[in-house]
N, C-alpha and C positions, 0 to 999 in steps of 0.2 A: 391551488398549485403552488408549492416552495418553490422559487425559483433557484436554478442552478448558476454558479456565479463562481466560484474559483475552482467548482469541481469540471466546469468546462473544461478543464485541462485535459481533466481523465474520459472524456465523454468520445471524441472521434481518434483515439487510439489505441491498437491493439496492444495483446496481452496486458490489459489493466484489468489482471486476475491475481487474487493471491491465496493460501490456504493456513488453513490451522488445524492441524491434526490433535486430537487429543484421547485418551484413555479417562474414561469415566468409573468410579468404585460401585459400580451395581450392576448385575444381568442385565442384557439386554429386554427387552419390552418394547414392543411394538407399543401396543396403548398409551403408556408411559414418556413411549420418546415422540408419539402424535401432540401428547399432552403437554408437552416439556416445551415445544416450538410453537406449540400454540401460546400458552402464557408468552414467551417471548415477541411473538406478532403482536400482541398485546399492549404488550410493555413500550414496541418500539416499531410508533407510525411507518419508519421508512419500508419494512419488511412487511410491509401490504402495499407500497405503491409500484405505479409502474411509469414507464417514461413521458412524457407528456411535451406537445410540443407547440407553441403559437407562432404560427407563421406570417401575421403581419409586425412583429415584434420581433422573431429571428430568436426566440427568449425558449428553452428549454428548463423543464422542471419534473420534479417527485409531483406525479398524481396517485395520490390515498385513497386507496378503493376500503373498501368493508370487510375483505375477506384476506389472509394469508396467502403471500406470493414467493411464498417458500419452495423451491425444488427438493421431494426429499424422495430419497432412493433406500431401500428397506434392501440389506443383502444377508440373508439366512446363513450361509456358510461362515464357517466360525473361521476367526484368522487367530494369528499369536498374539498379537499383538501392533502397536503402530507402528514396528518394522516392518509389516506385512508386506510383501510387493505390491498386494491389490490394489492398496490404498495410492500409494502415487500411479500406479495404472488410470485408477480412477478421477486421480485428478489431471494427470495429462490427457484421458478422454474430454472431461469437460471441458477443459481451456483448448483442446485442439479446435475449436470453432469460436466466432466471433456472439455471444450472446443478442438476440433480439429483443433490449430491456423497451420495447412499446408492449412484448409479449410475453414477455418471462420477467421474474424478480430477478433481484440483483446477490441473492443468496441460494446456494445448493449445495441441501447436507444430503452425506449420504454415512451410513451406518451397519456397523457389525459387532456381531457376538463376540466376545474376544475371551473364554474362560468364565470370572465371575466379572468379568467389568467390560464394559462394551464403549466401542472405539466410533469416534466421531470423527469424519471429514467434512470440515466447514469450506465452501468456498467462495468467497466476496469479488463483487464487482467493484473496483474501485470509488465508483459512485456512489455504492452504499455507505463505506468506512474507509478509513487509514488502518493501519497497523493495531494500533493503540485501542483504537475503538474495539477493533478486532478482537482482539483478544478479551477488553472486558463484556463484552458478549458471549465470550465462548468461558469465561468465568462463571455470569450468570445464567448458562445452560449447565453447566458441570452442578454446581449448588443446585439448580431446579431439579436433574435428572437425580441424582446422588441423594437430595436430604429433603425435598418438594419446597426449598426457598425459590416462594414466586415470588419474582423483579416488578421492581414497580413501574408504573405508565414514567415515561422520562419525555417530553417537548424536546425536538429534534430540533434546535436552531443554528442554523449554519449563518458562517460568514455571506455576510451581503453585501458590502459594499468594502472600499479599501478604507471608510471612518472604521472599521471595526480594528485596525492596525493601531500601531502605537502612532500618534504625529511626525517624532522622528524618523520615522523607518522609509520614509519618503524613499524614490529612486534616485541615485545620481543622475548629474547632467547628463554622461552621455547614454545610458539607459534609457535616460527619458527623451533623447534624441532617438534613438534607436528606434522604442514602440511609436512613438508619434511617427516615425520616418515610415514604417510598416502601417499602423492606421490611415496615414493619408495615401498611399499604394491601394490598399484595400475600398479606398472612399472614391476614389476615381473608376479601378474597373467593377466596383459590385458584386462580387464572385462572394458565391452562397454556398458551401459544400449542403449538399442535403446528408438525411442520415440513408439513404437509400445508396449514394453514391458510396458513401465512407463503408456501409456495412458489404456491400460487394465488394468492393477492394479489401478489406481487413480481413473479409472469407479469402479473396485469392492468397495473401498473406501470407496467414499460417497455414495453411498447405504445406507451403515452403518453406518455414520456419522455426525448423524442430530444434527447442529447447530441454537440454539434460539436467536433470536435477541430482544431486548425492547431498546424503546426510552423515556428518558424522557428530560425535559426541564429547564431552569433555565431562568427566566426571567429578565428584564432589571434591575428593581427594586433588584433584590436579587442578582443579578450579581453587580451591585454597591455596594451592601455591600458587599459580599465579595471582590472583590481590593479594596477596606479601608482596609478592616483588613489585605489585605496581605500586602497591602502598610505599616501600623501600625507595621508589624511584621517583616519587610525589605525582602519578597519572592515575586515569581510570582506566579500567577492564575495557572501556570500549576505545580509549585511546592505543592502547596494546591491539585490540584487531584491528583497528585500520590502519597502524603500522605492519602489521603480519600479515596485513593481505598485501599494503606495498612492497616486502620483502619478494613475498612468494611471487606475486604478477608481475613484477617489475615494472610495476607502474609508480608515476613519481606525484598522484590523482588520485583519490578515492573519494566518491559522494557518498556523504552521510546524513542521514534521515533525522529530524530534529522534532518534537513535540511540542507545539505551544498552549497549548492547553491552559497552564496557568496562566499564559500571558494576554491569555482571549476573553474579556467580558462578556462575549457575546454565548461561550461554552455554557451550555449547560450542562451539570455533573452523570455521567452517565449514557452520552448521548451518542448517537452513531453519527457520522458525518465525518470530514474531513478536517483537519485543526493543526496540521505540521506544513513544515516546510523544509527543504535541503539545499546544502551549499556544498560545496565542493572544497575539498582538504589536498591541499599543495605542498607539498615539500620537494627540493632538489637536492637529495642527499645522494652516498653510496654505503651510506651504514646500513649495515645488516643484524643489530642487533636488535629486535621487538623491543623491549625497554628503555635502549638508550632512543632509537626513533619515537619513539612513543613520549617521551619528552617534548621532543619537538613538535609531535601534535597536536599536544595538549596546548601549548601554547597558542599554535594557531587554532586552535577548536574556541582555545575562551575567547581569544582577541575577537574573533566572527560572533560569538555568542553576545557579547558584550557593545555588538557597534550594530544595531539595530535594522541600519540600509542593508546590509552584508547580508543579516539573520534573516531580513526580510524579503530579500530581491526578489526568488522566485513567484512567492503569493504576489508581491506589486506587479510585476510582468502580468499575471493572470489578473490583476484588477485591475491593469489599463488599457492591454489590449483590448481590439474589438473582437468581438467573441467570435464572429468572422475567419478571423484570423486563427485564434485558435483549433476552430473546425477545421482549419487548411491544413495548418502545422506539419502533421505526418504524411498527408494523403499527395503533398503536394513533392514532398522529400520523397517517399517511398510507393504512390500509389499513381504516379502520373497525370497528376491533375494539375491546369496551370495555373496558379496561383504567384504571383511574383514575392507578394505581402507572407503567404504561408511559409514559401521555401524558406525566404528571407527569414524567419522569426524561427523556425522547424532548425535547420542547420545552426544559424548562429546560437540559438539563445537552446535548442532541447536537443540539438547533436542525433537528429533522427535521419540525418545522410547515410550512419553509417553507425553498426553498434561496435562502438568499440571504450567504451565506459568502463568503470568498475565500481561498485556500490554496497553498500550497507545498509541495513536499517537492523536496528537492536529494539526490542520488544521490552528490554527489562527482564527483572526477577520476580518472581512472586512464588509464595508457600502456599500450596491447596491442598486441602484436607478431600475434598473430592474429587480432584484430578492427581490420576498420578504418574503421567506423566503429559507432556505434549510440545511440542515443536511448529515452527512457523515457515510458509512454502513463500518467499519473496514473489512480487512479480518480474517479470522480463519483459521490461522496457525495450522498445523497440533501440532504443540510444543507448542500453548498455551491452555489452561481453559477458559481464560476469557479476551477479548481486548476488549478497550474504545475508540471511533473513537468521537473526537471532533471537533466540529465547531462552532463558531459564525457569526451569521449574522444579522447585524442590531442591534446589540445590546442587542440579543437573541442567549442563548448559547445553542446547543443541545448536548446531548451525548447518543450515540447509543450505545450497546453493544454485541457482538456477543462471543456466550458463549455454553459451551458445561456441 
């Protein structure tokens, strides 16, 4: 059993779903796309296990069975394409319910005909991967489906402990007052959320919890003019939307998703698992231009980048709390459980009182010869309003939003 260690975070909270729709350059095939996800189980231990759990240790982990624990859903009827309605139909079916990962994997595709290229919905459990990971998975299926490049076996090794961080990246003092303040709460009354408690609550949840998603697009042409201007203006593309989501939300807060990957020794190249972290982008302005604000983000985007405690706070939180505590977090904010240590850590430190957030997470660009097109379905975080899941592909930039 791997144990699970900063993906705790993602383990007793709803909506930690997210998607990747993509368009594939080959008819569809049943046989082909059985074949396609089998090399991929293959390739990648975690999409054969399933949840695992030792309860004299309080310790959760990935149990690696033998067999593929892939959900996959085969839909005959030809659609247009990844506009299709079906396809977010399908994936707000899925994520309308809290998954049972002791009984189900943490992956469900589901697939149609689309003319000569046939359309993939990929849908992750948070547990399984980040964003990042996401997507090169759904890389290495587009290449296997489209050209038969089968992916190689990759060792899934996730962060274990907080030595896998830089030294510097330590918590501030009063951070580190903070979680110690919440651990010894938690070490007095004992309090164990089980997954039985959490998984009925996150079922009452979403019942009640309808989340709307819109897609729109930016194309190649208007995507070049925007990097001129931001090139003009010395920021990046991603500096530009979280300025323009500040404009349009009127929020003066946007969390943005960061990737550490190269900062991680412990990464393996290739590897599904968890490996970012997110800070939160503050400005108190009343400029309404995207590029002139986008200055000022970028400022604040490198200064956090560059000061290690900042870039790092969220994963340290997750590797010093008691994991305890973290199983409390939401259940105790939004599901009536009494936890004094959960609320405490849930409200201050993950804002799950109350979603009124606004977020980001950017995927990158990439050119695919076998994908031609595809876009990315953010999750809804119980603590945000409103997250922006971006992709480019090909030179076409999507952005999805999942919003309450």
């Amino acid at each position: 059993m791997q144990l699970i260690f900063t993906e705790r975070a993602h383990l007793m909270c709803p909506h930690m779903n997210f998607g990747i729709v993509l368009s594939v350059r080959h008819p569809y095939g049943e046989t082909r796309i059985l074949e396609t996800l089998k090399f991929l189980s293959s390739a990648h231990p975690f999409l054969q296990a399933l949840l695992e759990y030792e309860i004299d240790r309080n310790l959760y982990g990935y149990r690696i069975t033998d067999s593929p624990k892939i959900g996959i859903r085969m839909k005959e009827q030809e659609i247009a394409g990844i506009d299709a309605p079906e396809i977010m139909d399908e994936y707000r079916r899925l994520t309308s319910y809290e998954w049972n990962l002791f009984e189900e994997g943490m992956l469900k595709v589901s697939v149609w005909p689309a003319g000569e290229e046939t359309c993939f919905l990929l849908v992750f459990h948070h547990l399984l991967a980040d964003g990042r990971a996401a997507l090169g998975l759904a890389e290495e299926l587009a290449d296997c489906y489209a050209w038969g490049r089968i992916p190689e076996l990759v060792e899934e090794k996730l962060i274990s402990s907080a030595e896998d961080f830089p030294k510097e990246s330590g918590m501030s003092l009063i951070s580190r007052m903070l979680v110690n303040s919440a651990n010894k709460i938690r070490a007095k009354t004992r309090e164990c959320v089980s997954y039985r408690e959490y998984y009925a609550a996150a079922g009452d949840f979403l019942k009640n919890d309808p989340v709307r998603h819109a897609v729109f697009r930016i194309d190649r042409k208007e995507l070049n003019i925007i990097r001129n201007e931001c090139r003009k203006h010395h920021v990046t593309v991603n500096d530009w939307l979280l300025a323009r989501m500040m404009i349009e939300e009127h929020t003066e807060k946007v969390i943005m998703a960061c990737d550490l990957r190269k900062q991680l020794a412990c990464y393996n190249d290739g590897a599904l698992g968890n490996y970012s972290t997110a800070f939160s982008v503050g400005i108190r302005t009343k400029e309404r231009d995207p590029y002139i604000l986008a200055g000022a983000v970028h400022k604040r985007v490198h200064r956090i980048m560059n000061h290690p405690r900042k870039l790092y706070l969220v994963l340290q939180c997750y590797a010093n709390l008691d994991p305890a505590v973290l199983d409390a977090a939401w259940i105790s904010c939004r599901g009536n459980y009494p936890s004094k240590a959960g609320k405490f850590i849930g409200s201050m430190f993950f804002g799950f009182d109350a979603a009124k957030g606004y977020s980001i997470t950017n995927l990158g660009s990439v050119e695919s010869g076998s994908m031609t097109e595809a876009f990315f379905i953010p999750p809804a975080s119980p603590a945000i309003r409103k997250t922006q899941g971006i992709l480019t592909v090909n030179g076409i930039m999507t952005v999805c939003s999942s919003e309450r």
